[in-house]
DSSP file (Angstrom, degrees, kcal/mol; ACC not computed):
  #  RESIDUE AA STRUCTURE BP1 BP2  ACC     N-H-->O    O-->H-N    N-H-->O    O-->H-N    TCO  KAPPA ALPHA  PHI   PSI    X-CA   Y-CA   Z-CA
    1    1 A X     >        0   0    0      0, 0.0     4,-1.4     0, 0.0     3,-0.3   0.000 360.0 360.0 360.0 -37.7  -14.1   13.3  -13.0
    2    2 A X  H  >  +     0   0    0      1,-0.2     4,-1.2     2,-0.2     3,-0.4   0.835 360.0  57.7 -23.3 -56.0  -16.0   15.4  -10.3
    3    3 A X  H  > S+     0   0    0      1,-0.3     4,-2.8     2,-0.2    -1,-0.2   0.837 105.4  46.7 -60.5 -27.8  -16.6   12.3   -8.5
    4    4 A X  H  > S+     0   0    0     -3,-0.3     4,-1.5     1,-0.2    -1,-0.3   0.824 109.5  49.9 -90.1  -6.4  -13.3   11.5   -8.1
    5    5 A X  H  X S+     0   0    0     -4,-1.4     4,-1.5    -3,-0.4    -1,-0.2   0.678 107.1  59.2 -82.7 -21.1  -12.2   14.7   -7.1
    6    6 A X  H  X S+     0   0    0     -4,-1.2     4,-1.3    -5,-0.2    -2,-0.2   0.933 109.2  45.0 -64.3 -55.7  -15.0   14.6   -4.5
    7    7 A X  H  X S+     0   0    0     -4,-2.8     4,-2.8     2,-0.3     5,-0.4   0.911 107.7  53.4 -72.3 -47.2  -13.5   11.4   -3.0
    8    8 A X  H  X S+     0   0    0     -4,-1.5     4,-1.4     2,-0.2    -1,-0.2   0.936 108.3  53.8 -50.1 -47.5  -10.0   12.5   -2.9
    9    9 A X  H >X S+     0   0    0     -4,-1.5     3,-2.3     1,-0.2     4,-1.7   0.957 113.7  42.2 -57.2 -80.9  -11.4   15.4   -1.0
   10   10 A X  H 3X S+     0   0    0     -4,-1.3     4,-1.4     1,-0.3    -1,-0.2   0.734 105.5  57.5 -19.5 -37.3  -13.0   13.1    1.4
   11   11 A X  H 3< S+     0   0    0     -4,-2.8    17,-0.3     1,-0.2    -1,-0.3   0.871 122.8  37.5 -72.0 -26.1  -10.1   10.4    1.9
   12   12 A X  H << S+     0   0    0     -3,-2.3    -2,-0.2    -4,-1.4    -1,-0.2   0.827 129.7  20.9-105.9 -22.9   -8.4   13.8    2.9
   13   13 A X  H  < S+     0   0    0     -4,-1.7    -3,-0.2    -5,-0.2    -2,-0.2   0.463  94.0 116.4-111.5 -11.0  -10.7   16.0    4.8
   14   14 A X     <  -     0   0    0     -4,-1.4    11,-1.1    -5,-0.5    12,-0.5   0.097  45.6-155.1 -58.3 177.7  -13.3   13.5    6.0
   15   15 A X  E     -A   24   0A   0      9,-0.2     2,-0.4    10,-0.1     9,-0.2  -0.984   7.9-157.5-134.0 135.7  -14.1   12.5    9.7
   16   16 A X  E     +A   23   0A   0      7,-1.7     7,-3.2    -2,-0.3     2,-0.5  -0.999  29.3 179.7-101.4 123.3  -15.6    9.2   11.4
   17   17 A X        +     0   0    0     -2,-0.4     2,-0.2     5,-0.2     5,-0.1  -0.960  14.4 170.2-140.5 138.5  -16.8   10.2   14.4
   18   18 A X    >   -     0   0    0     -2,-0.5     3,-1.2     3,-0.0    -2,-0.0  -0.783  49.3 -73.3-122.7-177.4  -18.6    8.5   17.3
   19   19 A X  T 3  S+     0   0    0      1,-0.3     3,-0.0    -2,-0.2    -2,-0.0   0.543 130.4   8.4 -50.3 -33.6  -19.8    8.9   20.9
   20   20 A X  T 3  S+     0   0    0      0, 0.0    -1,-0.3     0, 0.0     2,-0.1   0.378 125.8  50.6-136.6   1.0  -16.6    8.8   22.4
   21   21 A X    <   -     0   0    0     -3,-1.2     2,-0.2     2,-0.0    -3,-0.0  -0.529  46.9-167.2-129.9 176.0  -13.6    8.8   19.1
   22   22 A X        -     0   0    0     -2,-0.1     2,-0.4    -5,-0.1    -5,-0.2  -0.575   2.3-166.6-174.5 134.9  -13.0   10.8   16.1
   23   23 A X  E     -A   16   0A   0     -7,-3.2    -7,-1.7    -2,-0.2     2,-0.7  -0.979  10.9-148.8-126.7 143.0  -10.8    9.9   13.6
   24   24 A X  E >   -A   15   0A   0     -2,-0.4     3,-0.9    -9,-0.2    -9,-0.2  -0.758  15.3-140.4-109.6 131.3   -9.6   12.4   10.9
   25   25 A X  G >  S+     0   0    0    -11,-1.1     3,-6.2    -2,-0.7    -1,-0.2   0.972  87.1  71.7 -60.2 -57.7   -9.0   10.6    7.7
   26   26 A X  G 3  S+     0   0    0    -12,-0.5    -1,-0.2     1,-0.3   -13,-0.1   0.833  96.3  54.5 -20.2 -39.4   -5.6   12.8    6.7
   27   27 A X  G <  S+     0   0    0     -3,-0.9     2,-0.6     1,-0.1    -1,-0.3   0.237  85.2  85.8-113.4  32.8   -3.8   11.3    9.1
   28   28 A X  S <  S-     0   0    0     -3,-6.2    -1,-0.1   -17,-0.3    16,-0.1  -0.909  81.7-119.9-117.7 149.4   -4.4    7.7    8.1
   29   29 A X        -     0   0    0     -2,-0.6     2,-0.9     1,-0.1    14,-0.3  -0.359  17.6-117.0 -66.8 139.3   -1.6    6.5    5.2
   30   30 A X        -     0   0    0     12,-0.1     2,-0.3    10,-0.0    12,-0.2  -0.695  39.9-161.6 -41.4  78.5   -2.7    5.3    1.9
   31   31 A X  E     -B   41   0B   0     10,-3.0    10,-1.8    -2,-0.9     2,-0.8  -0.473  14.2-123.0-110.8 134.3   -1.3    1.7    2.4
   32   32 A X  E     -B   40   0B   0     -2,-0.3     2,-0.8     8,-0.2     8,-0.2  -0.471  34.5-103.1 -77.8 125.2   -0.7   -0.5   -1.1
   33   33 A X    >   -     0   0    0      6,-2.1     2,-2.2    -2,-0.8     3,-1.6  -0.359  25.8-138.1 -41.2  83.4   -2.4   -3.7   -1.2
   34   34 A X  T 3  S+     0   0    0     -2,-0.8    -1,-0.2     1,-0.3     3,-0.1  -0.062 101.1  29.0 -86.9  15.9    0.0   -6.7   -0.4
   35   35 A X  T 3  S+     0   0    0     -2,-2.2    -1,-0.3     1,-0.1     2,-0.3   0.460 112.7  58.9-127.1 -10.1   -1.4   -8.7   -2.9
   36   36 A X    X   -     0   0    0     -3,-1.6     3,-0.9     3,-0.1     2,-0.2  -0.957  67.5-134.8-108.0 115.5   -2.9   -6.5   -5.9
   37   37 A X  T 3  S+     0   0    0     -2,-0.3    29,-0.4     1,-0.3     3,-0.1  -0.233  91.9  22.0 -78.5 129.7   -1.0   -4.1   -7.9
   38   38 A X  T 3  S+     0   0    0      1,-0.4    24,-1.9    -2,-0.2     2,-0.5   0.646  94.0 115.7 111.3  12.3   -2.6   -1.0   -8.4
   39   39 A X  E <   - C   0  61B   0     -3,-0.9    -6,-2.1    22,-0.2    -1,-0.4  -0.957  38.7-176.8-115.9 125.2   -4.8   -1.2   -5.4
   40   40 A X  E     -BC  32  60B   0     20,-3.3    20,-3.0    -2,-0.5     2,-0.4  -0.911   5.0-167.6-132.9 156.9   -4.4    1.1   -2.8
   41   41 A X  E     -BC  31  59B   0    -10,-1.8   -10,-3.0    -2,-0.3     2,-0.4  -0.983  17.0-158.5-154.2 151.8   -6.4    1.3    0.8
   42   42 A X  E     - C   0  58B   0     16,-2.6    16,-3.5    -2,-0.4     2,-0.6  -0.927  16.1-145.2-124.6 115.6   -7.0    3.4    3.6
   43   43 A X        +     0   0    0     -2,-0.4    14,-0.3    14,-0.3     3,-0.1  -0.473  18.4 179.3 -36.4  73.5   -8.2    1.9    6.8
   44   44 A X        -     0   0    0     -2,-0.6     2,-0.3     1,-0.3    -1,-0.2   0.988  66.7 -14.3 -69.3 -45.6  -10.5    4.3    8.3
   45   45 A X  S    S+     0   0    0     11,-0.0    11,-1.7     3,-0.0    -1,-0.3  -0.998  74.7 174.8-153.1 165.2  -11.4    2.4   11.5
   46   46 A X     >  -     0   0    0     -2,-0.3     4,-1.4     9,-0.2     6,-0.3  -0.737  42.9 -50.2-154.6-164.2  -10.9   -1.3   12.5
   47   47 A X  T  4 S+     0   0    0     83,-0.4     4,-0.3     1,-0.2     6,-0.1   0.840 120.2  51.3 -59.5 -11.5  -11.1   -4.2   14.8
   48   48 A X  T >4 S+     0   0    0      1,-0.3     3,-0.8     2,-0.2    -1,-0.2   0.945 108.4  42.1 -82.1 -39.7   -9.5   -2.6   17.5
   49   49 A X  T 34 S+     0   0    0      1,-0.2    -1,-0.3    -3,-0.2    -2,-0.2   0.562 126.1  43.6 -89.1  12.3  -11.3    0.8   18.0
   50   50 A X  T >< S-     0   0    0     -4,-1.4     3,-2.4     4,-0.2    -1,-0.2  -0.130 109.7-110.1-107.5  52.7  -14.6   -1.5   17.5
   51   51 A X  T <  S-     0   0    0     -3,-0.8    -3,-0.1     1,-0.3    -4,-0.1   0.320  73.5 -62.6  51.2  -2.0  -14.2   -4.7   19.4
   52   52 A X  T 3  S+     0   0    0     -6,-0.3    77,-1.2     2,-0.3    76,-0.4   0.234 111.3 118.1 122.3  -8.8  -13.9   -6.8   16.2
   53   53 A X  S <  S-     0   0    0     -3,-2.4     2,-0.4    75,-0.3    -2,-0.1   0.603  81.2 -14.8-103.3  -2.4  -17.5   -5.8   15.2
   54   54 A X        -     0   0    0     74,-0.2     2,-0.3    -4,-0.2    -2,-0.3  -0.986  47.3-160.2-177.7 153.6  -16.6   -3.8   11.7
   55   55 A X  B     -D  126   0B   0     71,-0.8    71,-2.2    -2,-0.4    -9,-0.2  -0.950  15.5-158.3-154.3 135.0  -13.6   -2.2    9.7
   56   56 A X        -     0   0    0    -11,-1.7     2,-0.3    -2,-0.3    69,-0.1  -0.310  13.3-174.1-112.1 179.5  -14.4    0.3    7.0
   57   57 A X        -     0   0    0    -14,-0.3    67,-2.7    -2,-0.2     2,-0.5  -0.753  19.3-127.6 165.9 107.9  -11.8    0.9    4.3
   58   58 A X  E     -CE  42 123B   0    -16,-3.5   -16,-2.6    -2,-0.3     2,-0.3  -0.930  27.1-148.1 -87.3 123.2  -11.3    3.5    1.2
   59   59 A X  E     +CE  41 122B   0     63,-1.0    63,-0.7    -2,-0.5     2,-0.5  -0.566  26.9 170.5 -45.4 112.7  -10.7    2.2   -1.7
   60   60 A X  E     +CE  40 121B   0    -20,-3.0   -20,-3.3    -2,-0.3     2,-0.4  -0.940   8.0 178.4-137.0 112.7   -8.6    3.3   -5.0
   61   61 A X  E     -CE  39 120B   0     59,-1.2    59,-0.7    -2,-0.5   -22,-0.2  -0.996  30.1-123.8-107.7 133.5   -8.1    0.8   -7.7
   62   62 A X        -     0   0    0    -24,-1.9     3,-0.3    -2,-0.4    53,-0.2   0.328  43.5 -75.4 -54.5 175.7   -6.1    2.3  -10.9
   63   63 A X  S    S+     0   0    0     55,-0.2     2,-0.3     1,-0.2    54,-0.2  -0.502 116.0   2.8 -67.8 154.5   -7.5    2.2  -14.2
   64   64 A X  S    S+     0   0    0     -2,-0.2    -1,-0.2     1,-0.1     2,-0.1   0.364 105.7 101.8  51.5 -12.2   -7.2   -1.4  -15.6
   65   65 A X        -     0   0    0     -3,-0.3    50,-2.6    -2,-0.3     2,-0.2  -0.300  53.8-176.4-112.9-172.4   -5.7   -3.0  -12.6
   66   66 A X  E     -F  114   0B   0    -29,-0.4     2,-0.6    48,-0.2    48,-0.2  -0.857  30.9 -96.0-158.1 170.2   -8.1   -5.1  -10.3
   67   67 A X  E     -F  113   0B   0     46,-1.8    46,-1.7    -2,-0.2     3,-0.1  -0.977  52.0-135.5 -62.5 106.2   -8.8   -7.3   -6.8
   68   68 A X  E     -     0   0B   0     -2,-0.6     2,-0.3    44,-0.2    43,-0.2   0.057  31.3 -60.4 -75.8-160.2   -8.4  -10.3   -7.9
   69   69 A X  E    S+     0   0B   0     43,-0.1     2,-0.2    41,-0.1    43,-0.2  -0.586  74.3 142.4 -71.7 133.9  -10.8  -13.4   -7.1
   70   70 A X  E     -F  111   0B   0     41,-1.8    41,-2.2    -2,-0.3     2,-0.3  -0.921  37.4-141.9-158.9 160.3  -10.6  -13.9   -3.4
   71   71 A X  E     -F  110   0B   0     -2,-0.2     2,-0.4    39,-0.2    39,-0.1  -0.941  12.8-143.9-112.9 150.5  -13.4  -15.1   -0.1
   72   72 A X        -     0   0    0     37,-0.6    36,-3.0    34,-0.3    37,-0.2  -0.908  18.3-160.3 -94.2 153.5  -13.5  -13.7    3.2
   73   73 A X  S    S+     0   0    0     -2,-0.4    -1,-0.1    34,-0.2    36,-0.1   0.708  82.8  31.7 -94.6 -41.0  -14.4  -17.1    4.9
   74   74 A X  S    S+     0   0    0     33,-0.1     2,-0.3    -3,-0.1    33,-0.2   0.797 107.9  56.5-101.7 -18.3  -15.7  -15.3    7.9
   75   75 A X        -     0   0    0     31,-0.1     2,-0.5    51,-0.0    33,-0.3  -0.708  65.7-124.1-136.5-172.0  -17.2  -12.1    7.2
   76   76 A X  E     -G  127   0B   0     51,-0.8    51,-3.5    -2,-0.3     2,-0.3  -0.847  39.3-157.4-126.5 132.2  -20.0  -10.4    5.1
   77   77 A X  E     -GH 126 105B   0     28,-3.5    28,-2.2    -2,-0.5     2,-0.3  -0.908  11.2-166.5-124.1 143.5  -18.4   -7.4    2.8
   78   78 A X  E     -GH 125 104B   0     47,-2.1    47,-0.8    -2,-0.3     2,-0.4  -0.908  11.5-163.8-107.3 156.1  -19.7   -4.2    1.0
   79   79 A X  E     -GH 124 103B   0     24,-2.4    24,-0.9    -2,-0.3     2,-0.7  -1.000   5.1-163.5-123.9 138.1  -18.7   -1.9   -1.3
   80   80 A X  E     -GH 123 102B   0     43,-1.6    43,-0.5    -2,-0.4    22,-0.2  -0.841  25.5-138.6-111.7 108.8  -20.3    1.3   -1.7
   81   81 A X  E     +G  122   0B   0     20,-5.5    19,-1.8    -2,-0.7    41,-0.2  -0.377  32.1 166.9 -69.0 144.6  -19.1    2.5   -5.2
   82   82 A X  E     +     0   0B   0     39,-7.3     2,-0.2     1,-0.3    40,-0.2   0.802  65.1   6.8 -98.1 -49.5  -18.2    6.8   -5.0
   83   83 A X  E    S+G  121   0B   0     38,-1.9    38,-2.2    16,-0.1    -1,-0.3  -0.852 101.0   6.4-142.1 159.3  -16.5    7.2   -8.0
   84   84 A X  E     -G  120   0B   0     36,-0.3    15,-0.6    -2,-0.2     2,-0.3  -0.289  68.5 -95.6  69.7-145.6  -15.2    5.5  -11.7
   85   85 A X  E     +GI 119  98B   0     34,-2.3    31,-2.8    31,-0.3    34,-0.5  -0.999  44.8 135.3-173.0 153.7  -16.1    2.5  -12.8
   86   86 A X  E     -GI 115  97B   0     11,-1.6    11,-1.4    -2,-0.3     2,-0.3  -0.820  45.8 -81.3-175.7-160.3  -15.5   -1.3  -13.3
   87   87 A X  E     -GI 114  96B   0     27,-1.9    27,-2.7     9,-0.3     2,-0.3  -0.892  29.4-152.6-140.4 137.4  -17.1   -4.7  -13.1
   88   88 A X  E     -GI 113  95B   0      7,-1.3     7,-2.8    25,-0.3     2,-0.8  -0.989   6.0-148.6-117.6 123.3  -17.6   -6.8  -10.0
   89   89 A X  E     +GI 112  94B   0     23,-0.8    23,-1.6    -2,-0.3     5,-0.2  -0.889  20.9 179.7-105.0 113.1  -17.8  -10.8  -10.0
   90   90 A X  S    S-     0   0    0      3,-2.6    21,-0.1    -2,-0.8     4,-0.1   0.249  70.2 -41.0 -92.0   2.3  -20.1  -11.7   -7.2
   91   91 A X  S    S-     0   0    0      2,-0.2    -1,-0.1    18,-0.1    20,-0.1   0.488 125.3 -37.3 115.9  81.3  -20.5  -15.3   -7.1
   92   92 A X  S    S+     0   0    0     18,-0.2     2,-0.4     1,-0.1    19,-0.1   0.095 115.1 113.5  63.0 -10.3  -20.6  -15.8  -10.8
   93   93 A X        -     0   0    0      1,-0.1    -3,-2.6     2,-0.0     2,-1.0  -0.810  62.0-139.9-115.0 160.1  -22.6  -12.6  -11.5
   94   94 A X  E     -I   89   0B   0     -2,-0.4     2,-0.5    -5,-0.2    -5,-0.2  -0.635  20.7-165.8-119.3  79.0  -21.0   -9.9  -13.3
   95   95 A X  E     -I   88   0B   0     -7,-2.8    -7,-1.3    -2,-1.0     2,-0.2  -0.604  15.9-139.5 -75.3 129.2  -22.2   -6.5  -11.6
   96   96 A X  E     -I   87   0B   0     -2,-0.5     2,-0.3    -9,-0.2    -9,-0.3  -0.716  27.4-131.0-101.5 144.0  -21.4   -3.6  -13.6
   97   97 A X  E     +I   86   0B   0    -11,-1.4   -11,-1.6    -2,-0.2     2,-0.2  -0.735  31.0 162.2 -82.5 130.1  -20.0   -0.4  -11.1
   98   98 A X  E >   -I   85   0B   0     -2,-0.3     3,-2.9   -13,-0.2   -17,-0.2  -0.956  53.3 -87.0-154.5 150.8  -20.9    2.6  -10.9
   99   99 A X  T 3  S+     0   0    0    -15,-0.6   -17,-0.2     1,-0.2   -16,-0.1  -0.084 121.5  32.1 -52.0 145.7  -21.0    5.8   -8.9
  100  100 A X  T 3  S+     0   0    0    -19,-1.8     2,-0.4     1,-0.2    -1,-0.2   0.191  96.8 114.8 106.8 -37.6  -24.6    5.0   -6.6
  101  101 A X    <   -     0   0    0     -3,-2.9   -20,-5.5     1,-0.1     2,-0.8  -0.492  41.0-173.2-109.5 130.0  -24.2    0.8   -6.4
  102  102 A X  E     -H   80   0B   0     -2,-0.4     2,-0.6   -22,-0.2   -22,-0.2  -0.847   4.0-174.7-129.9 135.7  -23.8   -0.7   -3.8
  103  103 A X  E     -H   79   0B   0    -24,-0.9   -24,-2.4    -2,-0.8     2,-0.3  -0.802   9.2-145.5-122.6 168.9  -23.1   -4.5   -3.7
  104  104 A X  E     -H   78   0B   0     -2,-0.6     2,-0.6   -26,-0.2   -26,-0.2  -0.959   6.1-161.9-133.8 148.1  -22.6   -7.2   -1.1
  105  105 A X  E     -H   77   0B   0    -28,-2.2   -28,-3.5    -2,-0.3     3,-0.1  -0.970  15.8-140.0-124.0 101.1  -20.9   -9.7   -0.9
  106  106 A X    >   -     0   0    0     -2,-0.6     3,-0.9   -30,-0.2   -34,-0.3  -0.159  49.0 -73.2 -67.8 164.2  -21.9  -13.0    2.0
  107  107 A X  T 3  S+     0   0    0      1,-0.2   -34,-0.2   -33,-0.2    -1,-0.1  -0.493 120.7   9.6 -50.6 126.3  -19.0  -15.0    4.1
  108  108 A X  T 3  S+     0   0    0    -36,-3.0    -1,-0.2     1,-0.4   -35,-0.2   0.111  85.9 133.1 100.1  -7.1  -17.4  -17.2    1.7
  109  109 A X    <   -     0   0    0     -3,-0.9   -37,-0.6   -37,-0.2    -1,-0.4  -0.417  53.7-133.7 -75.5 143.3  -18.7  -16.0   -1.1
  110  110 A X  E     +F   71   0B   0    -39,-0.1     2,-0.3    -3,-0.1   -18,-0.2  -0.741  35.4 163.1-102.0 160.5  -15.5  -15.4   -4.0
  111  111 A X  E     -F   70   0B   0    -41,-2.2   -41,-1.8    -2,-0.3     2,-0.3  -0.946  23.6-163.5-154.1 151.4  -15.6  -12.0   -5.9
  112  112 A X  E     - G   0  89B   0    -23,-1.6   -23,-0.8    -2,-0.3     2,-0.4  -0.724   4.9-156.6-128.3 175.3  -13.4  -10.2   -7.7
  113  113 A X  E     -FG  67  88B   0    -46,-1.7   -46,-1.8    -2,-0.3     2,-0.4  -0.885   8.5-173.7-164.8 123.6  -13.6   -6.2   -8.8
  114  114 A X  E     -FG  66  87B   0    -27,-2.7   -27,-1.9    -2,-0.4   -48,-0.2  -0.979  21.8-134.1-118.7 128.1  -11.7   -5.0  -11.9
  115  115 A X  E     - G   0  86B   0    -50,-2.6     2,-0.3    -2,-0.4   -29,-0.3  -0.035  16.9-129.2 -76.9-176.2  -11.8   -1.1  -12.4
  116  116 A X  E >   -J  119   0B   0    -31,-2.8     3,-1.2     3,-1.0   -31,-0.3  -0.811  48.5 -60.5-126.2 171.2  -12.5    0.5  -15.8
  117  117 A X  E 3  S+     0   0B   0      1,-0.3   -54,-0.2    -2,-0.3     3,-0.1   0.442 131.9  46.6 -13.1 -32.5  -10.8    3.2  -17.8
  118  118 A X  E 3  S-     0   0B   0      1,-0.4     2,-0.4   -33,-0.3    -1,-0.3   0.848 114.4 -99.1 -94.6 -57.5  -11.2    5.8  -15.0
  119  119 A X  E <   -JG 116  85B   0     -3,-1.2   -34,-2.3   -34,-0.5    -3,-1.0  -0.969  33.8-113.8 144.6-163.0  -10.2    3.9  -11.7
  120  120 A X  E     -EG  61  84B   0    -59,-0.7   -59,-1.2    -2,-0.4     2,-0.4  -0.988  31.1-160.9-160.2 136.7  -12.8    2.6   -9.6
  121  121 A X  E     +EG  60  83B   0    -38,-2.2   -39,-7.3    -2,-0.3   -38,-1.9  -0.861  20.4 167.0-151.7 127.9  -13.4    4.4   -5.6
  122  122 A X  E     -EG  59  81B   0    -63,-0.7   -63,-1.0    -2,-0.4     2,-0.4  -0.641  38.9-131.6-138.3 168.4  -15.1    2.8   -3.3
  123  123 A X  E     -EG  58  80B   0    -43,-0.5   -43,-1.6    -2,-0.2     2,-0.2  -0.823  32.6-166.7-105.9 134.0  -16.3    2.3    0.8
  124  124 A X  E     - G   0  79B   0    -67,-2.7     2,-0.4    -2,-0.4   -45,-0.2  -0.872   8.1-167.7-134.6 150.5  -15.8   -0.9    1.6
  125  125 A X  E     - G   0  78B   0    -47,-0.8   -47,-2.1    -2,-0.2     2,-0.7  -0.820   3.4-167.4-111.5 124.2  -17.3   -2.6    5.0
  126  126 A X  E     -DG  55  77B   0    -71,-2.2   -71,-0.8    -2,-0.4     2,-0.5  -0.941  16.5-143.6-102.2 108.2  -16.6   -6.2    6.9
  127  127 A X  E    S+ G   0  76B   0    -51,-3.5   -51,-0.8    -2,-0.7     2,-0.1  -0.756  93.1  34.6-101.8  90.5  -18.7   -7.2    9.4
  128  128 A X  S    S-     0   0    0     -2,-0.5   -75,-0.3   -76,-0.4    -1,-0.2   0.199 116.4 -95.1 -99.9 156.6  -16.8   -8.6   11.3
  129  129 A X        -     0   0    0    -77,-1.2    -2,-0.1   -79,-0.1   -74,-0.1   0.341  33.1-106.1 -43.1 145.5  -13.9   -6.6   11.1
  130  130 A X              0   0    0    -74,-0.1   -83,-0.4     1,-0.1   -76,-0.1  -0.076 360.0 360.0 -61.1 176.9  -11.0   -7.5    8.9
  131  131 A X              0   0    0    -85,-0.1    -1,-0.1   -84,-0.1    -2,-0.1   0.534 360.0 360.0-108.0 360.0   -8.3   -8.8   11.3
């Protein structure tokens, strides 16, 4: 439960900062996923403040609830897990999540991610930025 109290303290006190920006995580909203229940995400930075080239994203999926099976056609995805635990379907192979893993995910490839008992909290990265 540490970790996840570590990440909630990050989604709320973090920073992204580059050469010329800085965005403080507080004041971007927790937004509910428009197609999974139980999925919540926070945009940290996206195509606009990087030309299209990357969009970052925190993650909360509930306990039991899930992402369901999905591709991005066009871009190449990560997750860096922080906290819980779950199962990720990678293009048929069943990666088990944990605080530490990071998986990837190519254009087009379909995946799913189901959390476990705890919730599941995650980074995740597009290259190129979601739209």
């Amino acid at each position: 439960m540490e970790f996840i109290r570590l990440f909630e303290q990050f989604a709320e006190q973090g920073r992204l900062l580059g050469p010329d920006s800085e965005v403080d995580f507080a004041g971007v909203p927790w937004v509910a996923h428009p197609a999974f229940a139980g999925v919540e995400l926070k945009q940290l930075i996206g195509a606009a403040q990087t030309g299209g080239q990357v969009s970052f994203h925190l993650v909360r999926i509930a306990p039991g609830c899930q992402i369901g099976s999905h591709t991005h056609p066009g871009q190449l995805e990560t997750h860096e897990v922080i906290a819980g635990g779950g199962v990720c379907l990678n293009n048929g192979a069943e990666i088990a999540y944990a605080p530490g893993v990071i998986s990837l995910m190519p254009a087009g490839v379909p995946h799913q991610v189901s959390a476990g008992a705890d919730g599941l909290y995650l980074l995740a990265k597009f290259m190129p930025a979601l739209a």
